[in-house]
N, C-alpha and C positions, 0 to 999 in steps of 0.2 A: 688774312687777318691782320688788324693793324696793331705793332707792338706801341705800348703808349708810353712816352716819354715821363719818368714820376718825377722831373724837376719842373717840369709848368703846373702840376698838379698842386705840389708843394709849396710853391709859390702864389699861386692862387689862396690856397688855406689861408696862407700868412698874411696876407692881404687882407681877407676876411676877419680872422682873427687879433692882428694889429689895428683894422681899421673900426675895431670894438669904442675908439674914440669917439670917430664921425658916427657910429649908430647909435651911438648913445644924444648924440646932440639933435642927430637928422630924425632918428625915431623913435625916442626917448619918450616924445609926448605921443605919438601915436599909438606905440606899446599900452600906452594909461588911458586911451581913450577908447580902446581896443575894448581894454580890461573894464571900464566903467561902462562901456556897450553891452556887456553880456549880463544876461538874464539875470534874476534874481536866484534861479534854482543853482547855477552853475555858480556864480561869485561866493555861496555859502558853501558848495562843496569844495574841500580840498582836488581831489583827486581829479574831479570834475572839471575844474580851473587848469589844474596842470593838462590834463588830455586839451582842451580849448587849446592853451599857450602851443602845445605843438603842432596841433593842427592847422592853427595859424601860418605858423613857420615852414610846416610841411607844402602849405599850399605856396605862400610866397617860394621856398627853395625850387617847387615845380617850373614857375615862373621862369625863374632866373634859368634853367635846365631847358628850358623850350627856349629861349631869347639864344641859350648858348648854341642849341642846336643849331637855329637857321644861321647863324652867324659863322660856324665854322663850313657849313652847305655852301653858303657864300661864298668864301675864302676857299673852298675846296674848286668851286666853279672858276673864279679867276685864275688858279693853277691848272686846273683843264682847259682854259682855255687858251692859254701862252700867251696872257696880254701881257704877263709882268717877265717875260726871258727872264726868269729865275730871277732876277731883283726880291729880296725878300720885303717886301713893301710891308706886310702882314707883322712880321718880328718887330720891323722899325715902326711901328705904328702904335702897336701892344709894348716897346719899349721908353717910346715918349708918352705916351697916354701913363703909365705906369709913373716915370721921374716928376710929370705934372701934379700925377695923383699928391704923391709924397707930398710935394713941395704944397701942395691943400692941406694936406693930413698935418702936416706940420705949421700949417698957419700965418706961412710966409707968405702968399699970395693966393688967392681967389681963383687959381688959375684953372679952374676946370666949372666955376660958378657958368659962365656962358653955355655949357653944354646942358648943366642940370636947368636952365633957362628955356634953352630948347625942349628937352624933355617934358619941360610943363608943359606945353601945348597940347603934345599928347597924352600928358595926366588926367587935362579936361575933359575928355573927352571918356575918359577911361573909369574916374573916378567914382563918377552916379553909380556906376552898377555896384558897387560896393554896399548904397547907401541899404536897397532892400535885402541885406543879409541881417541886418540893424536892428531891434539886436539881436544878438545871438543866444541859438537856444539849444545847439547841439556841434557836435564838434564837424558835423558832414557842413555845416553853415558855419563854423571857421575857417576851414579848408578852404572855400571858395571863397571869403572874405581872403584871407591868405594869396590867393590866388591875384585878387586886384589889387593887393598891396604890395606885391612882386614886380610890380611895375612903376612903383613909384621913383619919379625922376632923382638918381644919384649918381655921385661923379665916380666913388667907388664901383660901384657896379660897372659905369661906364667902362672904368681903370681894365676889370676884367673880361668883360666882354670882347675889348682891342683884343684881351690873348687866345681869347676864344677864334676872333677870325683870324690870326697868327697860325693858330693848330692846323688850318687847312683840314679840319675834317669836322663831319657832324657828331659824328660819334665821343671825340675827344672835346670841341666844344659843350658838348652837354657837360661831361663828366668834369671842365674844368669848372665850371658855374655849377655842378654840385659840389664841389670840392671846396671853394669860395662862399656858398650855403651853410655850411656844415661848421666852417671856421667863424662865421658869425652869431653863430647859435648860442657859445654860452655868455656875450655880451646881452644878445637879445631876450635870452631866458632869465639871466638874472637881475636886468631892467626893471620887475615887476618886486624883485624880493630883496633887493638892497639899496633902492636906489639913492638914499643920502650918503652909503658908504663909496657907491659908484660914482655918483656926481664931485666928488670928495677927490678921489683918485683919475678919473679919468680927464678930470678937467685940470687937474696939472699940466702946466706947459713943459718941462720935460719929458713926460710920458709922452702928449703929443708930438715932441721933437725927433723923440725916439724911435715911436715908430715911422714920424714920416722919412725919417735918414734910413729906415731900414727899406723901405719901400722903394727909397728914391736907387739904392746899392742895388737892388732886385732887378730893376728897369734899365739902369747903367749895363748890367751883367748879360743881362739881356738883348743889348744892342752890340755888345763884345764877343756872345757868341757864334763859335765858326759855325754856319750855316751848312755845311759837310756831317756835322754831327746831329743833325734830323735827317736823316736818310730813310725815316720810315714812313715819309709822305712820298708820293712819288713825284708829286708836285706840287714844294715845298712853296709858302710866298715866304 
């Protein structure tokens, strides 16, 4: 049984939940576009609206929990395979991707816009299927709108993914991109219910400063850790 490490866990959350900026910028309008898609019976009801909004988000978080999956199966294969003789390639990889992230979040450079570039390619291809959930008229056709939205090319996401193939495992990759899920829920939930007071607050360049120094100390920390102290992989990258 694998004992799971609760500082990459934790650090994923904050990720998530610091990087409440970037979601607000990245999917701020898709949240609204989301909400102006659904039905006429569901936008009159209260209750109705809320169950959609998590549904939503339920199926996007599934997303990001399958991308963690294969991604730490990956990373688990590499360490089974001895290509990397214990080099933790994985940590160094989820700790640069991480100091990059920051240095985005904080708006000193673009420096992860290349990868969300790539990602587009496979947005395109990804996207159509969303289009016949359009509109929505029940929460089981949020969930699966949710689901194609889960994919939507971001660097944040990217950021946590790196620490998912890092975990070397499939099981702790899922759980770290649920974890990463969870902490951007209540930026993304309450997109719909405040958002002059959000846009207000979040688009402060200290706040963005803030969290990307905190992101960028996560990822520094990260690259300083002794690699002795995961001993619960058997083959750590």
């Amino acid at each position: 049984m694998i004992a799971l490490n609760p500082e990459p866990l934790l650090a994923a959350f904050l990720v998530g939940l610091l990087g409440g900026t970037h979601c607000f910028g990245m999917c701020g309008g898709i949240v609204g576009a989301l909400s102006s898609g659904l039905s006429l019976e569901l936008q009159t009801s209260r209750w109705r609206l809320v169950a959609a909004q998590l549904a939503y988000n339920g199926g996007r978080i599934s997303s990001y929990v399958f991308a963690g999956v294969l991604l730490g199966l990956f990373g688990q294969q590499l360490g089974e395979a001895g290509l990397l003789q214990g080099f933790p390639l994985g940590r160094m990889i989820g700790g640069v991707v991480m100091i990059l992230f920051g240095i985005y979040l904080a708006g000193w450079w673009q420096s992860l816009l290349w990868l969300e570039k790539a990602g587009a390619h496979l947005w395109k291809h990804i996207e159509p299927f969303g289009r016949r959930y359009i509109p929505v008229r029940s929460a089981g056709q949020a969930f699966l709108l949710g689901l194609v939205w889960g994919w939507l090319p971001c660097g944040m996401v990217y950021a946590v993914l790196a620490l998912a193939l890092a975990s070397g495992s499939g099981a702790e990759g899922g759980l770290l991109m649920l974890a990463f899920g969870l902490g951007t829920l209540p930026a993304l939930l309450s997109i719909g219910l405040a958002y002059n007071t959000l846009n207000r607050f979040i688009r402060d360049p200290r706040i963005r400063m803030l969290a990307g120094i905190i992101v960028i100390v996560m990822g520094i920390l990260m690259l300083l850790a002794n690699p002795s102290g995961h001993g619960h992989h058997s083959h750590p990258l």
